[in-house]
N, C-alpha and C positions, 0 to 999 in steps of 0.2 A: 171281152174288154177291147174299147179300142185301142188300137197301135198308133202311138204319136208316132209323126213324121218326125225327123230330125228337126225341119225348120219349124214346126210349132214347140220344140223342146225351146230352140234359140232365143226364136220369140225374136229376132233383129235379123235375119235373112231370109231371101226367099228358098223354092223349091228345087230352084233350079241352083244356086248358089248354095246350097246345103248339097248336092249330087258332087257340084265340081270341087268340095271340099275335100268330101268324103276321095273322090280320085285322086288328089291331090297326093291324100296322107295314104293310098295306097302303091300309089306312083314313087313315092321317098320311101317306103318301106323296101320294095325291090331295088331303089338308088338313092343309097341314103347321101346324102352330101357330104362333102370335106369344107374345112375351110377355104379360103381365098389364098392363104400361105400356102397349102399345098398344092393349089392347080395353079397357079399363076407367078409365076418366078419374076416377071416382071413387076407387077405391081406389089411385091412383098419382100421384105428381108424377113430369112427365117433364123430362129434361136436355135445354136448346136447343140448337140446333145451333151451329157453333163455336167448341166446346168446346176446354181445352186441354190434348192430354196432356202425359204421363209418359216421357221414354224416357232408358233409358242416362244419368241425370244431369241431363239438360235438358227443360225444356217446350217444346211442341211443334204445331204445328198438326194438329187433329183429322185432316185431310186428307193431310198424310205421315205419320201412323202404319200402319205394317202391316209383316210378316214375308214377304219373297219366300214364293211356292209351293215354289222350287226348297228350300227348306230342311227338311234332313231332321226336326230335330227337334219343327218343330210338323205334319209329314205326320203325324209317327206322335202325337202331342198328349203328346209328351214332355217334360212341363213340369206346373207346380202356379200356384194361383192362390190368391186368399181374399180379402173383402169387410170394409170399414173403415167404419161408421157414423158420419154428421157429421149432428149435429142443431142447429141455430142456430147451425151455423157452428163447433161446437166438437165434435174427436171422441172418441169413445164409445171407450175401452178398446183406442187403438192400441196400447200395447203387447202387448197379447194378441195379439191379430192377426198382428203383427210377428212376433212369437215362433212362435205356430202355424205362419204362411209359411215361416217358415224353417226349422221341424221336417218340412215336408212335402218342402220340395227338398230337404232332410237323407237322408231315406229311399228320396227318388227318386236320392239320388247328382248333384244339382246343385249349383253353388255358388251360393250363397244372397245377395242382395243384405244388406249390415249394417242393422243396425236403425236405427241415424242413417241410411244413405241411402232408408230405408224411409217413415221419419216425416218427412223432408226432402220426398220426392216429396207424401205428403200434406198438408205442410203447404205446399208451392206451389202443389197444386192450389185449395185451398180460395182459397186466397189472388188467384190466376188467374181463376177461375172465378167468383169471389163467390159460392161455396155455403152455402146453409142449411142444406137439408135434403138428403144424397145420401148413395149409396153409394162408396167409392170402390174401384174395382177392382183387384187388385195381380195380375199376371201375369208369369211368370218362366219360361224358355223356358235352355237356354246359351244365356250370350251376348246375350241380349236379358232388361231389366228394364223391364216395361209400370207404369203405372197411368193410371187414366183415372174419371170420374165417369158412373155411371149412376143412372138412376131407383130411385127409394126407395120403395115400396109400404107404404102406410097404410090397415088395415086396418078394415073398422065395426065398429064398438061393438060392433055384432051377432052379429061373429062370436065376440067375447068372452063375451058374455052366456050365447049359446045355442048356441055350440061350432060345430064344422063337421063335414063328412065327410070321411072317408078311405075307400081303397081300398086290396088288397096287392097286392103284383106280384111275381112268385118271380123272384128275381137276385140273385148277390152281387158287390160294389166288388173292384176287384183293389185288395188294399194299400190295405186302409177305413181307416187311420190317414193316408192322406197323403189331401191336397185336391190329385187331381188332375189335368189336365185331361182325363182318359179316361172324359167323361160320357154316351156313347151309352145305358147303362143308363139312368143317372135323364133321360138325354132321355124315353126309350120309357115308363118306367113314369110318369113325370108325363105324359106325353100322355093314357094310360089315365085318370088321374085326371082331368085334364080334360075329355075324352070323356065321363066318367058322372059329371060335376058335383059333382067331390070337390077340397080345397084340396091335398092330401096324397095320394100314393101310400107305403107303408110296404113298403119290401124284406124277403122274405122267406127266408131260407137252403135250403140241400139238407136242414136237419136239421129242416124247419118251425119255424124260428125266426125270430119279430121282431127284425131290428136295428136300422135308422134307416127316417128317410125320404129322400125324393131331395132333399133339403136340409133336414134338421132331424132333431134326436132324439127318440127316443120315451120317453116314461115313463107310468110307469100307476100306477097305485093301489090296495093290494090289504088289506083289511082296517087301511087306516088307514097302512099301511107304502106309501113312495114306491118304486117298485123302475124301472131303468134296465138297458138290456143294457149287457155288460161293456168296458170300453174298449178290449181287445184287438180286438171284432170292429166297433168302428164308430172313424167322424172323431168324435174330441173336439171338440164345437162351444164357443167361445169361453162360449155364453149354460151349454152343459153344466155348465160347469168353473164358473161362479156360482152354477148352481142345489146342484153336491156340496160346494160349501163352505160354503152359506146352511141348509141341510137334512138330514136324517137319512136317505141314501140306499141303498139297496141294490145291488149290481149282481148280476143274474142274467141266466141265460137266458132269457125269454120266448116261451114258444111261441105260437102266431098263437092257438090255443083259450084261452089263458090273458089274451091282449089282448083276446079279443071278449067273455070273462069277468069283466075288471076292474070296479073301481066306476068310476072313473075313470080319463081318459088325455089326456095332450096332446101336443103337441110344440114341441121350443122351436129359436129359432134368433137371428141376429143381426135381422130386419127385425121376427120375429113375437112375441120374446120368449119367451109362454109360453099358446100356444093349445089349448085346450081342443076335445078331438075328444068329439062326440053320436053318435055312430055310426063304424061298421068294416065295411065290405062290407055295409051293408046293417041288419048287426046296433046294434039301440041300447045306446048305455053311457049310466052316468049323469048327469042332464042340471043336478045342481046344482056342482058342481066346488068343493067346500067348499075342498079342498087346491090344487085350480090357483088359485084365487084369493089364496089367500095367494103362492104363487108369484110368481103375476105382479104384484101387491102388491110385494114387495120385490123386484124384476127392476125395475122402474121407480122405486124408490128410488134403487137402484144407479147406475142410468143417469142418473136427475134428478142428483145427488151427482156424476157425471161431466164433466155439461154446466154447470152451477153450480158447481164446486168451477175 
C-alpha cells in the first residue's frame, strides 16, 4: 500500500510546508510555550494568586475549581468560551460578549448560561476580586458555567506606532463562527509566530485565503477602501462588529498575495483593539497606517464612552 505523504493527506500545503510543520510541532514539544503574562512583565499585568471564581452560580475558591478528567465533554473540548474586558474596574461592552457566548454554545448545540447570569458572574467577580484592570474569562462546558479573571496584556506604544509582525500558517477553525474551545490550531500557529518573533499568526485556507488570526481579525486596506473577510468564514470579534458599524467596510475574500500587497493592514481584537501589521512573512506593508489610525482613534473612543459612561 502506498504511504500518503502528510501534504497529500492536507490536500492545501505543500511538501516542503508539511516538513516545516511537522518541525514546528516538534520544536514546541521540547519548548512548549507560556503565555505573554508570564515572559513579559512589561507588556502584561498579571492576576494574584487567590483569585476567586465563577462556577454554576456561586463564587468560589481558585483552588476547587476544575472539571473531573473522567468528563466526556471537556476530553473532547466540547464547549465555547469568550473574554470580558474590565478596565478601572468597569466593563467594556459586556453585553456583546454575553451575547457572542451564547451564539457560540448556540451553534455548538449547548445550553447557554442567560445573560443576567452571565453579567451576574462578572459582576461578582470584579467585585470579589477588586479588579481594575482584567480579562474576565467566561467558559461553558454542559453542565458546567466557569468564569474566572485572567491577565490583561498592555501593549507599547510602539507597537502602535510602528506596527508589528505577522506570519501565516495554512489551517482552517472547525465552525469559525463559534468561539470554541477546539484551539489546538491557533495553539500551533501562534507558536510559529512566536518562534520567528511575530505578534500574529494569520490562518490561511485550502483556497489560499486570509481569514483571521489565531485571536484577531484581519483587515487591510486597499486603495483607500477597508476590506475584511467575510463573516461566514471567520469568529465575529466583538472589536469586528465596532469597527463594521463605525466604517465603510467591505467584505471579501482576501487571498494571502492580496494581504502581502495591501497598503495597509491590521488586526483587531478585544485586548489589542486595532493593531497595525509592518510586515507579512517577511514582506513590508505600509508603515504609516493613515486609516488604522483613525480606527484605533475611534476604538478608544468607544471604549473610553464605556468606561466613563
Amino acid at each position: 500500500m502506498k504511504k500518503n505523504k502528510l501534504s497529500d493527506l492536507a490536500g492545501i500545503i505543500t511538501e516542503k510546508e508539511a516538513e516545516e510543520w511537522k518541525k514546528n510541532i516538534l520544536e514546541m514539544r521540547k519548548n512548549p510555550r507560556v503565555e505573554p503574562q508570564e515572559n513579559n512583565k512589561e507588556m502584561a499585568k498579571t492576576i494574584n494568586e487567590g483569585m476567586k471564581f465563577f462556577l454554576n452560580g456561586s463564587l468560589i475558591d481558585e483552588g476547587n475549581a476544575g472539571i473531573p478528567f473522567s468528563n466526556k465533554h471537556a476530553f473532547f473540548d466540547y464547549g465555547a468560551y469568550d473574554n470580558v474586558k474590565v478596565l478601572k474596574g468597569k466593563v467594556v461592552f459586556a453585553e456583546k460578549h454575553a451575547s457572542r457566548f451564547a451564539e457560540s454554545l448556540k451553534i455548538l448545540g449547548i445550553e447557554a448560561p442567560s445573560e443576567k447570569d452571565v453579567l451576574k458572574a462578572v459582576d461578582e467577580l470584579i467585585k470579589a476580586n477588586n479588579l481594575k484592570n482584567s480579562l474576565i474569562r467566561l467558559v461553558s462546558y454542559p453542565n458546567f458555567f466557569y468564569a474566572f479573571p485572567v491577565g490583561l496584556t498592555f501593549y507599547p506604544d510602539k507597537f502602535y506606532s510602528k506596527g508589528v509582525k505577522a506570519v501565516t500558517y495554512f489551517g482552517e477553525r472547525l465552525l469559525p463562527k463559534a468561539k470554541s474551545m477546539n484551539l489546538l490550531l491557533n495553539y500551533l500557529a501562534f507558536g510559529k509566530a512566536e518562534k520567528e518573533g511575530a505578534l500574529e499568526a494569520l490562518l490561511v485556507n485550502s483556497k489560499g485565503e486570509v481569514t483571521e488570526g489565531t485571536r484577531s481579525n484581519l483587515f487591510i486596506v486597499e486603495k483607500g477602501r477597508l476590506i475584511t473577510p467575510p463573516a461566514n468564514d471567520v469568529l465575529e470579534g466583538v472589536t469586528r462588529e465596532l469597527i463594521m458599524k463605525e466604517f465603510d467596510v467591505s467584505e471579501e475574500k482576501i487571498s494571502l498575495e492580496k494581504a502581502l500587497e495591501a497598503d495597509e493592514a491590521f488586526i483587531s481584537s478585544t485586548s489589542m483593539l486595532a493593531m497595525p501589521l509592518n510586515e507579512i512573512n517577511g514582506k513590508k506593508l505600509g508603515q504609516e497606517f493613515p486609516i488604522t489610525r483613525k480606527v484605533l482613534k475611534r476604538l478608544k473612543e468607544l471604549e473610553a464612552k464605556e468606561v466613563e459612561g
